[in-house]
C-alpha positions as CSV (number, residue, x, y, z in Angstrom):
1,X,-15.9,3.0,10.5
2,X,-14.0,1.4,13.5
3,X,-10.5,1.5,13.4
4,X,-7.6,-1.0,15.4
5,X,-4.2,0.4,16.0
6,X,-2.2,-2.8,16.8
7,X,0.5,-0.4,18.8
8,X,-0.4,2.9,19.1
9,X,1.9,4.0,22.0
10,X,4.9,4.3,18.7
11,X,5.8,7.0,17.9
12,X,4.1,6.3,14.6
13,X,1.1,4.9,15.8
14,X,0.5,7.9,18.2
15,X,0.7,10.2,15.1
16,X,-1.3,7.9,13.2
17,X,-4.1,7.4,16.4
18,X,-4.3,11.3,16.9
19,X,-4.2,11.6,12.3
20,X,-7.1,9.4,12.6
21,X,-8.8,10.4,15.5
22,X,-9.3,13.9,13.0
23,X,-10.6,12.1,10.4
24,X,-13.5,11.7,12.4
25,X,-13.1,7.4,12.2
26,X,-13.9,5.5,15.6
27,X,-10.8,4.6,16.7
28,X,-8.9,1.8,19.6
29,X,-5.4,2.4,19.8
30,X,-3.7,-0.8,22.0
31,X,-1.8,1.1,24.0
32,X,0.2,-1.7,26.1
33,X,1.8,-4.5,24.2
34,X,-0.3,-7.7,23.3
35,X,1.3,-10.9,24.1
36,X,1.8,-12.4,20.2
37,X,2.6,-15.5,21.5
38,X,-0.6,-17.0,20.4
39,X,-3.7,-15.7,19.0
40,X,-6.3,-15.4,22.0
41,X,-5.3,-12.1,23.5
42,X,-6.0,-10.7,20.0
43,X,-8.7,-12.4,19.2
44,X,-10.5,-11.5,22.2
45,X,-9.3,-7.9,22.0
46,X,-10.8,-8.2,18.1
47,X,-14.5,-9.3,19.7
48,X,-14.7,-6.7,22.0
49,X,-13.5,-3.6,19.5
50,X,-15.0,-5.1,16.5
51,X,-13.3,-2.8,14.2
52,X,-13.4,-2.6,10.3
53,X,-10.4,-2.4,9.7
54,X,-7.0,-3.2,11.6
55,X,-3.7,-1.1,11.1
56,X,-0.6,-3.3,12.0
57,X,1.8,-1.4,13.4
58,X,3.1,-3.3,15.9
59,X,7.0,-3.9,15.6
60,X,7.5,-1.4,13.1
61,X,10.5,0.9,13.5
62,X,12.6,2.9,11.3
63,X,15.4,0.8,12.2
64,X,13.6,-2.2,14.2
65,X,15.8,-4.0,17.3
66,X,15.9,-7.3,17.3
67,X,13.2,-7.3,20.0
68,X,11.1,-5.3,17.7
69,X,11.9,-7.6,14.5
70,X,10.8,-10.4,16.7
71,X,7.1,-8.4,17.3
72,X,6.9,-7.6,14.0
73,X,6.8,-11.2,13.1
74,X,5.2,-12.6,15.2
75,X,2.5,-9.9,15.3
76,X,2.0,-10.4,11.7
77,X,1.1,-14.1,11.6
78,X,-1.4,-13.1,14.7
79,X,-3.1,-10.5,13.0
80,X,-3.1,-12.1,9.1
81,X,-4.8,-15.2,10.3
82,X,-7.4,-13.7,13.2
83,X,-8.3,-11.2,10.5
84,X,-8.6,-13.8,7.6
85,X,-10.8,-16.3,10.3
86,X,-13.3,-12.6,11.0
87,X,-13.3,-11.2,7.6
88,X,-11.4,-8.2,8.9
89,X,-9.6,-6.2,6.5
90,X,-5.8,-5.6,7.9
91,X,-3.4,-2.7,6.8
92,X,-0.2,-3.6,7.7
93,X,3.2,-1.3,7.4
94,X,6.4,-2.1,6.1
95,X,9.5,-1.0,4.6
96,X,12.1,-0.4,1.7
97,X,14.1,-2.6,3.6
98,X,12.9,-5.7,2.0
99,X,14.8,-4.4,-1.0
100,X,18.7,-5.5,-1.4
101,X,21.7,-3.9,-2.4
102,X,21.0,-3.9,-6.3
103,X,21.4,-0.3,-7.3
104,X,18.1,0.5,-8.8
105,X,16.2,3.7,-9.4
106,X,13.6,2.5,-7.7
107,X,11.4,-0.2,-6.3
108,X,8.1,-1.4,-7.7
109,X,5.6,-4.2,-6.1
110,X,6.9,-7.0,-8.9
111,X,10.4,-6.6,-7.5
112,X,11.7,-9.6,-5.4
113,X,12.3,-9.0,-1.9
114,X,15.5,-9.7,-1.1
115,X,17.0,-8.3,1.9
116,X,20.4,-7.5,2.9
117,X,20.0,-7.1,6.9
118,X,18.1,-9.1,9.8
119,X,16.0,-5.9,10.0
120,X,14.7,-6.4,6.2
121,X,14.2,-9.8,6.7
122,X,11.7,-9.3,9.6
123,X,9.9,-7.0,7.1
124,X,10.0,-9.6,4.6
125,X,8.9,-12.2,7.0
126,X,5.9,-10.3,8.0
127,X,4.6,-9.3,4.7
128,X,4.8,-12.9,4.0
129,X,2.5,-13.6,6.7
130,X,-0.4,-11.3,5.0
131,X,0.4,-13.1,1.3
132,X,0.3,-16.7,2.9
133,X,-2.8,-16.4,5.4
134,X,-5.2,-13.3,3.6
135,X,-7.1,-12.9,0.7
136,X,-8.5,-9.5,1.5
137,X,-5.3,-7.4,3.0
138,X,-3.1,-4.5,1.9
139,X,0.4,-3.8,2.9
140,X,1.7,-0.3,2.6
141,X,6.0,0.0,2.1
142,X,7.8,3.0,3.4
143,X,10.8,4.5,2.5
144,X,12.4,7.0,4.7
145,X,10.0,8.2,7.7
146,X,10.2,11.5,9.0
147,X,8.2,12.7,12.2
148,X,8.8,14.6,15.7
149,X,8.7,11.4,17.3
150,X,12.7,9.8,18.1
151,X,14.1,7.0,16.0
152,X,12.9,8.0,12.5
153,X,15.1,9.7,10.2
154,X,14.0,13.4,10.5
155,X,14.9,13.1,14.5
156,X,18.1,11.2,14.1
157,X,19.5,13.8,12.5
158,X,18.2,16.3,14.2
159,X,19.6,15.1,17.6
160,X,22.8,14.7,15.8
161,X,22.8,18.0,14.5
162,X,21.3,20.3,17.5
163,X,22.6,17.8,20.3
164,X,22.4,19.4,23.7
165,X,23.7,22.3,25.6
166,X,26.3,20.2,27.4
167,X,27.1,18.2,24.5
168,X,26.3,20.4,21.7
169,X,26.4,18.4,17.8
170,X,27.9,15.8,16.3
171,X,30.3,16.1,13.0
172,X,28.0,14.4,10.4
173,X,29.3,12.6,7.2
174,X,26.3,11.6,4.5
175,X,26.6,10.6,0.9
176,X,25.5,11.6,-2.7
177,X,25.2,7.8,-3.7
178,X,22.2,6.6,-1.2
179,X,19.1,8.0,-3.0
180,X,15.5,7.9,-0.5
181,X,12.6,9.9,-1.3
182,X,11.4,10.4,2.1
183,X,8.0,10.4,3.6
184,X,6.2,12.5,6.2
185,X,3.9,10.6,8.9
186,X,1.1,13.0,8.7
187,X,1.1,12.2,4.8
188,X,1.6,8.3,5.6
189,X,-1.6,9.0,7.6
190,X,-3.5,10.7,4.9
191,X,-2.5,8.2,2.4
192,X,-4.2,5.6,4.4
193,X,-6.9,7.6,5.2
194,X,-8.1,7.7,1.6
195,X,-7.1,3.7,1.3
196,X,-9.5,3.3,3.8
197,X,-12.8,5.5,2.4
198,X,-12.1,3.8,-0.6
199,X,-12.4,-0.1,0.2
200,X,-15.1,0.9,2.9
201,X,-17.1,2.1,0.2
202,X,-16.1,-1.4,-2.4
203,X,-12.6,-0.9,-3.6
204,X,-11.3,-4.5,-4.2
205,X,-7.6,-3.5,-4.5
206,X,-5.7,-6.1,-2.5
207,X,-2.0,-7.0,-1.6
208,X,1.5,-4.6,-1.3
209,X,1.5,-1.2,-2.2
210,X,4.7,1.1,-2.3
211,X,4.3,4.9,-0.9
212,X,7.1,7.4,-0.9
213,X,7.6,11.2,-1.2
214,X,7.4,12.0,-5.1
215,X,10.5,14.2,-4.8
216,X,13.0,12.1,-4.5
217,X,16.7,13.2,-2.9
218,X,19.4,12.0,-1.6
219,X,20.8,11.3,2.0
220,X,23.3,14.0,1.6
221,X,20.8,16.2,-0.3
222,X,18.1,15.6,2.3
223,X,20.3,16.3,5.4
224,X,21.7,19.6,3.4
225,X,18.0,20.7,3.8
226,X,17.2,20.1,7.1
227,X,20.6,21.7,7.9
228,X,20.1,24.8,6.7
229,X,16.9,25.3,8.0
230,X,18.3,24.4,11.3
231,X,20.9,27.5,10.8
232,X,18.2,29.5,9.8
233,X,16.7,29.0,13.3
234,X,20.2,29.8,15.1
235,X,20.1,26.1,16.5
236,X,22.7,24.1,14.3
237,X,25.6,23.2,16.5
238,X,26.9,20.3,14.6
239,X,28.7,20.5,11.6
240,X,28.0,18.4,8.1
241,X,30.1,16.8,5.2
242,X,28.7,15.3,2.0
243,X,30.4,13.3,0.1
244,X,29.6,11.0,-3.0
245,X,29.9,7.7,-2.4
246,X,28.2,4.6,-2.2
247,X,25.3,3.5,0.5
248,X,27.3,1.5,3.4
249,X,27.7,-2.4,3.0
250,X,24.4,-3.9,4.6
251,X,21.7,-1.5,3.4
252,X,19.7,-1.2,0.4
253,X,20.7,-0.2,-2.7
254,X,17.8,2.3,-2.5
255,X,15.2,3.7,-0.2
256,X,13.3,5.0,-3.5
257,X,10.0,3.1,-4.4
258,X,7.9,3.3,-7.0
259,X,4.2,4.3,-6.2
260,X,2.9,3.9,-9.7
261,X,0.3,0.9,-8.5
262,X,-1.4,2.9,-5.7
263,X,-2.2,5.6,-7.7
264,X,-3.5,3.4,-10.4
265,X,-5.6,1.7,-7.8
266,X,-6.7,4.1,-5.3
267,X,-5.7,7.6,-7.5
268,X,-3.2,8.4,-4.5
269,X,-0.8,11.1,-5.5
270,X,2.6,11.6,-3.4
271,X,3.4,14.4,-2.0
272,X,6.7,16.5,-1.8
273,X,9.0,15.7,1.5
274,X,9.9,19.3,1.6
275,X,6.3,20.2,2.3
276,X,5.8,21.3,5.8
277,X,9.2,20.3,6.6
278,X,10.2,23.7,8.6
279,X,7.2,22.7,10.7
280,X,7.8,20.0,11.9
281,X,11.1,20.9,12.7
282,X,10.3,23.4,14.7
283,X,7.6,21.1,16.6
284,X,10.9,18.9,17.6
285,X,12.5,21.3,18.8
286,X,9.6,22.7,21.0
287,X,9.2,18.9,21.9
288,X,12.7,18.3,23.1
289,X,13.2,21.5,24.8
290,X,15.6,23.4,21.9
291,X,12.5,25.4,21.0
């Protein structure tokens, strides 16, 4: 199996190209950004690879800029249609953030999307590529994404919370009230690994998908963690506060989803956030010159 990696210079799409890359799947990572202005710059880069499947990744952020919000559209309508006119298969990521401000336990696939900032209406946007232009395409939501890479939530907080040896750490406030249940790349990568084998080899299970951590926790709860591991390592220099109270005006009511469909569909069981946490800690810390 060939794989396509629509941006794999990310900090997601490096973890996923080197995930991959161990999975023993032949893989093309695009490594400088395509012009998504039109379609011919992908559809010639689609000729030469000729992959099985492509992974659209392009634009995705934990917190896209507008800049990125404007990728992920526009890389979405490329990549639906070119994929729908070869009878390619796309994966494409997305996010919680299509979600509103209604204050559910969690998210399923029948929920309306129905988002509260610009960055979940980009999300929203591009999914709505894949539904409008594909018959044969999955999309996979994320809630909160942790990794060693910057601008995910596990490395936000951990450069607030070690900060520098000039600077030393912030002082943190995080709530009870915002419930996630957040997800590690490595298991984001496994999760479509298994997708993958499974449509490769028939599957016919088409359209969005939710995937999150099965232990969920809140912001508060989930920064407690990581801070006392950091304190366990003699390297917290910033201080936190948790408090209950609500999520802030302008994000979503929840970062919880409900992963009830993939595992009906492709027997995908999630995994527990707290599960090599420590580790990959400690690999951003190495990374960013604390360790």
């Amino acid at each position: 199996m060939k794989l396509l990696v629509t941006d794999g210079s990310s900090g997601l799409g490096q973890m996923l190209s080197r995930a991959f890359e161990a999975e023993s799947f032949s893989l093309y990572s695009v490594q400088n950004e395509l012009d998504w202005s039109s379609s011919e710059a992908f559809m010639a880069l689609l000729d030469s690879v000729q992959p099985d499947f492509v992974i659209s990744t392009a634009g995705w952020a934990a917190v896209p800029s507008e800049a990125q919000q404007q990728t992920l559209v526009r890389s979405a309508s490329v990549v639906s249609k070119v994929c729908a006119a070869k009878g390619i298969v796309p994966i494409h990521l997305s996010s919680y953030r299509v979600f509103g401000g209604d204050h559910k336990a969690s998210y399923s696939e029948l929920d309306p999307p129905v988002p509260v900032t610009a960055a979940g209406c980009a999300f929203r946007d591009a999914e709505q590529c894949f539904i409008d232009n594909s018959e044969q395409w999955l999309c996979l939501r994320l809630g909160w994404v942790l990794g060693s890479w910057s601008g995910n939530t596990l490395s936000n907080l951990l450069s607030a919370l070690v900060g520098t040896e000039e600077l030393g750490g912030q002082s943190l406030t995080m709530n009870t009230g915002y419930p996630g249940a957040p997800t590690t790349d490595h298991d984001i990568a496994r999760v479509l690994a298994s997708v993958i084998r499974q449509v490769s080899c028939g599957a016919e299970n088409w359209g969005l998908f939710n995937y999150c951590s099965g232990d969920t926790s809140s912001q508060g709860e989930f920064a407690s963690a990581v801070a006392s591991i950091l304190e366990q390592d003699n390297v917290l220099r910033g201080s936190l506060q948790v408090e209950d109270r609500e999520p802030a005006q302008g994000e979503a009511g929840s970062a919880v989803l409900s992963c009830r469909r993939i595992a009906d569909n492709f027997g995908v069981q999630p995994r527990s956030w707290r599960q090599g946490l420590h580790t990959m800690i400690k690999l951003w810390l190495r990374e960013s010159g604390h360790g």
